[in-house]
VOGU-3710 file (C-alpha; in Angstrom, 3 decimals, decimal comma):
1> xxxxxxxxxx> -0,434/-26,717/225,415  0,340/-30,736/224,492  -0,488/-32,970/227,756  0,614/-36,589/228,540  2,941/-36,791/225,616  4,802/-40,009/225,683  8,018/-39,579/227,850  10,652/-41,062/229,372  11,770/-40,296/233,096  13,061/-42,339/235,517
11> xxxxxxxxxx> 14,511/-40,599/239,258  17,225/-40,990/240,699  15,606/-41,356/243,832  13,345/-44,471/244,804  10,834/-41,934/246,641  10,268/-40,583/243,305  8,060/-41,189/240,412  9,107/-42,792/237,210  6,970/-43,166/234,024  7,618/-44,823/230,909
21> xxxxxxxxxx> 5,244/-44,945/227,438  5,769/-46,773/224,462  3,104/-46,973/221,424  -0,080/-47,432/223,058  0,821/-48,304/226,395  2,256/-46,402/229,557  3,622/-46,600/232,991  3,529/-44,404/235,945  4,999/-45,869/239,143  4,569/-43,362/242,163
31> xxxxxxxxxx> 6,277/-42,646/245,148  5,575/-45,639/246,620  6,929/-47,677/244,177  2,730/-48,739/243,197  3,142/-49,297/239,195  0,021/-48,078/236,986  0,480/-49,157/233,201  -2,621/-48,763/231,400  -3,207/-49,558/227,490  -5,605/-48,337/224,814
41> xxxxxxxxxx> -6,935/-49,186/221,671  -5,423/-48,043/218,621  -5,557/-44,615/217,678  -8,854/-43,483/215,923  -10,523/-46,540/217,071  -13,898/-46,118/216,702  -14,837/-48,037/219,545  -12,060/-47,715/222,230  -11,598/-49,567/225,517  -8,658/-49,085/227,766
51> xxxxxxxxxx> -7,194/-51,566/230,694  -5,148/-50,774/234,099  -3,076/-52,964/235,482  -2,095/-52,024/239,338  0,917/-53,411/241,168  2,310/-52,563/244,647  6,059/-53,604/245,469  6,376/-56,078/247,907  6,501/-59,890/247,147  3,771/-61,544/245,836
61> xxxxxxxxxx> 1,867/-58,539/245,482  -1,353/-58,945/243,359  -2,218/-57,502/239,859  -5,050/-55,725/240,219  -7,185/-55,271/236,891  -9,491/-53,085/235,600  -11,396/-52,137/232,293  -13,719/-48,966/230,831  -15,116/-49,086/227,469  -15,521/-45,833/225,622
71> xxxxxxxxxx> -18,115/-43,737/226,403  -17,753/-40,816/223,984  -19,145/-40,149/220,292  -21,955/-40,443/218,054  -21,869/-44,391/217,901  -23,542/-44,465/221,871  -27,219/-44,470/222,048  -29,789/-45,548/225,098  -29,540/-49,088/223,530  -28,463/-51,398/226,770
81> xxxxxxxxxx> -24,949/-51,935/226,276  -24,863/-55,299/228,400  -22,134/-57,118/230,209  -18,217/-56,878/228,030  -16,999/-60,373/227,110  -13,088/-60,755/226,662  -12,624/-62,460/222,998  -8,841/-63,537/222,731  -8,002/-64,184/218,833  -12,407/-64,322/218,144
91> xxxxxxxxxx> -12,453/-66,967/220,661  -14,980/-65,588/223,917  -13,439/-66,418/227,455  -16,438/-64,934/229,051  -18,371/-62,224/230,402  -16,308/-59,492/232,506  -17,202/-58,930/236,593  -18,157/-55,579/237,886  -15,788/-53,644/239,207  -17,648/-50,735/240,351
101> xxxxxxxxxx> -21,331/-51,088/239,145  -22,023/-47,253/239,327  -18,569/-45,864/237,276  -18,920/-48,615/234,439  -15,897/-50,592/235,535  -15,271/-53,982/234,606  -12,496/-56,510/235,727  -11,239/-59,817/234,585  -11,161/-62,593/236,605  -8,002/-64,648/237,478
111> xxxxxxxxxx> -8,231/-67,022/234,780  -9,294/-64,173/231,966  -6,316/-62,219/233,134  -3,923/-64,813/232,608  -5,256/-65,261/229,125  -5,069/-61,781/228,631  -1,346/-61,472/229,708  -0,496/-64,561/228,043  -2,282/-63,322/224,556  -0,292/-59,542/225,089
121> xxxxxxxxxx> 3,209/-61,879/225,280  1,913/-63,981/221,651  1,074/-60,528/220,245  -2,326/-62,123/219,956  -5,885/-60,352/218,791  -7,346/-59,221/221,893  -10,830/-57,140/221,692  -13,898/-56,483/224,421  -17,171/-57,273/223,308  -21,274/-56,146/223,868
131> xxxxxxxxxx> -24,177/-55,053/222,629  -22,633/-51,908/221,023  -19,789/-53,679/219,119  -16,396/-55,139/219,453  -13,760/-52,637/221,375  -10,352/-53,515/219,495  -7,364/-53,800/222,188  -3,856/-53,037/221,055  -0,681/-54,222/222,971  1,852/-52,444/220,982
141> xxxxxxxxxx> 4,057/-51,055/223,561  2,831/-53,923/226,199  6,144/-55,557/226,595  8,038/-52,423/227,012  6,052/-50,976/229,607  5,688/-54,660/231,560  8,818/-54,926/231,855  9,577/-51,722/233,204  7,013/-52,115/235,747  9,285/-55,147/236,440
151> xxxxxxxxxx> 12,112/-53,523/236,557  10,779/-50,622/239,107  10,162/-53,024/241,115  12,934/-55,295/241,016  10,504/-58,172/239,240  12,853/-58,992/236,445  13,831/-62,593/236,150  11,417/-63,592/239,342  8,264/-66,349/239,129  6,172/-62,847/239,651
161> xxxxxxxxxx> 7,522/-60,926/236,869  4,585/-60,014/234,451  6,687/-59,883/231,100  9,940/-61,302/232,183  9,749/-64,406/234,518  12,521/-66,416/235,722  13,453/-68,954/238,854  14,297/-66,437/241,460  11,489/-66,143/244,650  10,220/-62,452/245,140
171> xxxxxxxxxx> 12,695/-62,295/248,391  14,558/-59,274/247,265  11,913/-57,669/245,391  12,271/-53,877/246,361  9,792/-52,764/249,404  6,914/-50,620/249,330  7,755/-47,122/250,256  5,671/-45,609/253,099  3,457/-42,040/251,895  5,266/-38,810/253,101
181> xxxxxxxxxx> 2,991/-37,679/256,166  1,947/-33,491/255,865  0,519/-32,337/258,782  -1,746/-29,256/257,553  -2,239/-26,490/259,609  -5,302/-24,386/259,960  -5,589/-21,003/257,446  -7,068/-17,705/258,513  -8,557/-16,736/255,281  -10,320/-20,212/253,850
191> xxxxxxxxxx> -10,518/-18,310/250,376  -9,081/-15,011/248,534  -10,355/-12,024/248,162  -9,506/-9,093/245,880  -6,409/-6,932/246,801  -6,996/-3,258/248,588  -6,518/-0,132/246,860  -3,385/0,245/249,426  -2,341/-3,855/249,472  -1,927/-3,484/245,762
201> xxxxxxxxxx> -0,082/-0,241/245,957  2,757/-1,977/248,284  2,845/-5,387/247,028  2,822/-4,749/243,245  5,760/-3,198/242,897  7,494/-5,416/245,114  6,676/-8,428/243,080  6,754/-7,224/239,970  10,331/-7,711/240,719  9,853/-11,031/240,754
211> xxxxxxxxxx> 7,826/-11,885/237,979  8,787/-13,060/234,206  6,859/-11,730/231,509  7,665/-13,533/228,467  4,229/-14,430/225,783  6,555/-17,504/224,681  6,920/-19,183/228,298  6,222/-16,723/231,145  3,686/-14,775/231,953  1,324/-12,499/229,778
221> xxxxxxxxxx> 2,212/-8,636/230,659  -1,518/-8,135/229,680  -2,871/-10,134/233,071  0,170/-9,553/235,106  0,493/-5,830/234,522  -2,889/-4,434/233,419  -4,428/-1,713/235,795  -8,050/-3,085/235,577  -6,519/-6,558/236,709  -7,467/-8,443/240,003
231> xxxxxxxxxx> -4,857/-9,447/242,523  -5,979/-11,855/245,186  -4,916/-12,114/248,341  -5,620/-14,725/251,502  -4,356/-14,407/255,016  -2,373/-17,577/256,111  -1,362/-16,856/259,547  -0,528/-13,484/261,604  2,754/-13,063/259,397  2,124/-14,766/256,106
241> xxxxxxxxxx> -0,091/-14,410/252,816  -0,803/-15,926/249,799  -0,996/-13,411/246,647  -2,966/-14,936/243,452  -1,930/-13,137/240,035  -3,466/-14,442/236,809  -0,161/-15,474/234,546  -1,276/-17,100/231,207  -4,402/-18,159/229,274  -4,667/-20,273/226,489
251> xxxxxxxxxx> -7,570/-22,029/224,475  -9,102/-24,304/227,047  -6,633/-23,518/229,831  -5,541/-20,722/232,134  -2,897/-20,267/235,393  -1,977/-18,180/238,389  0,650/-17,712/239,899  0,905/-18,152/243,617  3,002/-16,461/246,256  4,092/-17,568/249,487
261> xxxxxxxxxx> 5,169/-13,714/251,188  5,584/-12,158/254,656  3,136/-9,529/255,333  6,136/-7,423/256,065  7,488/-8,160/252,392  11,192/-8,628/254,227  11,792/-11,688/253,048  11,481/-12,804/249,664  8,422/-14,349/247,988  8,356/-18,066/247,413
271> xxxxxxxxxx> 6,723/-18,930/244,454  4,732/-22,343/244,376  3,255/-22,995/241,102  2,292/-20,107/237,890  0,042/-22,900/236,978  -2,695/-22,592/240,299  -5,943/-22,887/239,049  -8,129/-22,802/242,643  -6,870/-22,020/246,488  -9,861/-23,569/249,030
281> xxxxxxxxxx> -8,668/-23,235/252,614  -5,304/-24,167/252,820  -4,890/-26,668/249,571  -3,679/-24,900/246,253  -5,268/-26,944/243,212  -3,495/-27,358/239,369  -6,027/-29,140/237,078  -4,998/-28,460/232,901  -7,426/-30,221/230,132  -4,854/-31,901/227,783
291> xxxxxxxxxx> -7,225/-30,864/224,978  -10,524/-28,844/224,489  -12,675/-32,133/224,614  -12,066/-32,532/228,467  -11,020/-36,661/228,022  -7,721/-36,725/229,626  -6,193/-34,163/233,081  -3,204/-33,459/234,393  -3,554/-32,686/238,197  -1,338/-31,610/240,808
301> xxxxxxxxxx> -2,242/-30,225/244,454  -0,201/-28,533/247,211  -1,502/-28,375/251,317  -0,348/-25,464/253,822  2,124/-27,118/256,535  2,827/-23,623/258,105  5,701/-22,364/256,394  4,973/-23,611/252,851  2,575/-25,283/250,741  4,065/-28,724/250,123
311> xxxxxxxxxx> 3,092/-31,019/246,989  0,849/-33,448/248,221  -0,680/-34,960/245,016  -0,543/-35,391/241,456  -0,933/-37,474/238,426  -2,752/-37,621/235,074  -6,322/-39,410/234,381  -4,370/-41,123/231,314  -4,184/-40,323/227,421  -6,871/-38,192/224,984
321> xxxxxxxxxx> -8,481/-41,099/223,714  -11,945/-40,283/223,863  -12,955/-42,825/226,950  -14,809/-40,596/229,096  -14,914/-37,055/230,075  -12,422/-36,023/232,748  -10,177/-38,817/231,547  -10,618/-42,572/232,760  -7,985/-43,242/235,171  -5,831/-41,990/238,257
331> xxxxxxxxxx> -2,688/-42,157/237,162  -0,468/-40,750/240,392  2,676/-39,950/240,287  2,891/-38,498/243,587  0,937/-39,630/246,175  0,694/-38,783/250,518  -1,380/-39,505/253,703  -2,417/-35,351/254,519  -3,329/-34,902/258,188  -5,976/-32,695/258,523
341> x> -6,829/-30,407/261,536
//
């Protein structure tokens, strides 16, 4: 399964996402209209760093910076790697502030910023510094992705544009979009258990109905349809349940299907992801490695309302480039405020 691969998508809807990448750079602008674009080093770096620029809409909105330096491969040791320096074509412009002491992240201050964005425009050499080495910054794809951030947000051709300025005030820049509210409502069952003898025996072959087998993009007839195999099962409410069937696996990756159905099986099943990978009382969790190393996620999680489980997160933790395990950023796409009971 290939994660993250560079894409192209904008909605047609301003509540939705859009994301953008180009060469070593992308974009992912949520719900709200907040704009992530995030850059790397080149590929096979040795040393790789990677910076995240932050936006909200609205007018004169800040840009909110932040840096990691790799973490991963044989190069690290217990040798003290020190405060990062930003070197802009092997000139130093200083040691970087903390960020967030305990998570390694680093920040540039206002002046070191403007350098920075100012060096990305020249298509100058930009490169973090410290004790371990120098961490070589590429902004191929930077003006691309800057300006589409700009354009999401209606930037283009304004004094606040980051790639694109021009003499127009941030007056009509387009408004932050306020977070969907969900209002979850308390399960019975906080987690699954297996399947009865006699729950099996009238919901299998009711669902069966229901489900694709196909090796090349449904799901596997050996975990769908084998008699040794588990199906869960968790009580919502007095007429609802959520059934759990194992659909795929793969080399570092598995899902589940999950079912929305009346007890009564009268109505027909909702599905609401074959990609589950965890239910925990009342939220329904997707989390897929986009390779075996662990460095990069794609994420997605859905919260019972009553009637439905409804998409309340996701996002990626950015691209495979050996930063840090789990992946080094939150990249949402899809963000909400979730009331809990």
């Amino acid at each position: 399964m290939v994660l993250l691969a560079p894409l192209v998508t904008w909605a047609a809807s301003e509540t939705e996402s859009r994301s953008f990448s180009h060469k070593d750079w992308d974009l992912v602008c949520d719900n709200t209209l907040t704009c992530r674009a995030a850059g790397y080093s080149p590929t096979d770096t040795e040393l790789g760093v990677t910076v995240l620029l932050t936006r909200e809409a609205g007018a004169a909105t800040p840009i909110i910076n932040q840096v990691i330096l790799a973490e991963i491969g044989e190069v690290f040791s217990d040798k003290p790697r020190g405060i990062p320096e930003l070197v802009i074509d092997k000139r130093s412009l200083g040691k970087l502030k903390v960020d967030n002491e305990q998570d390694e992240i680093w920040r540039m201050d206002a002046a070191q910023l403007t350098a920075f964005l100012s060096a990305l425009r020249r298509d100058s050499q930009i490169s973090f510094k410290d004790n371990l080495g120098d961490y070589v910054f590429s902004g191929a794809g930077s003006s691309a992705v800057l300006l589409k951030m700009d354009d999401v947000q209606g930037r283009v051709g304004t004094l606040g544009a980051l790639f694109k300025k021009g003499p127009n005030d941030e007056s009509a820049v387009r408004k932050p979009v306020a977070k969907p509210v969900i209002i979850k409502v308390p399960v019975k069952d906080k987690e699954s258990r297996e399947m009865t003898p006699q729950e099996m025996a009238f919901l299998k072959p009711l669902l069966m109905k229901e489900i694709s087998i196909d090796e090349d993009g449904g799901c596997s007839d050996e975990l769908v349809n084998a008699p040794d195999v588990v199906w869960q099962l968790a009580r919502l409410n007095e007429n609802q349940s959520l059934v759990i069937i194992e659909c795929w696996r793969a080399a570092y990756n598995y899902g589940a299907m999950y079912w929305v159905t009346d007890n009564d099986m009268k109505q027909p099943p909702e599905l609401i992801t074959d990609s589950g990978t965890d239910y925990r009382d009342g939220t329904i969790d997707f989390l897929m490695k986009g390779r075996g190393l662990g460095d990069c996620l794609d994420y997605e999680s859905w919260v019972w309302n009553g009637k439905t489980f409804v998409s309340n997160e996701a996002g990626n933790s950015g691209r495979c480039r050996m930063i840090r395990g789990g992946g080094a950023w939150n990249m949402l796409s899809l963000t909400s405020t979730v009331v809990a009971p």
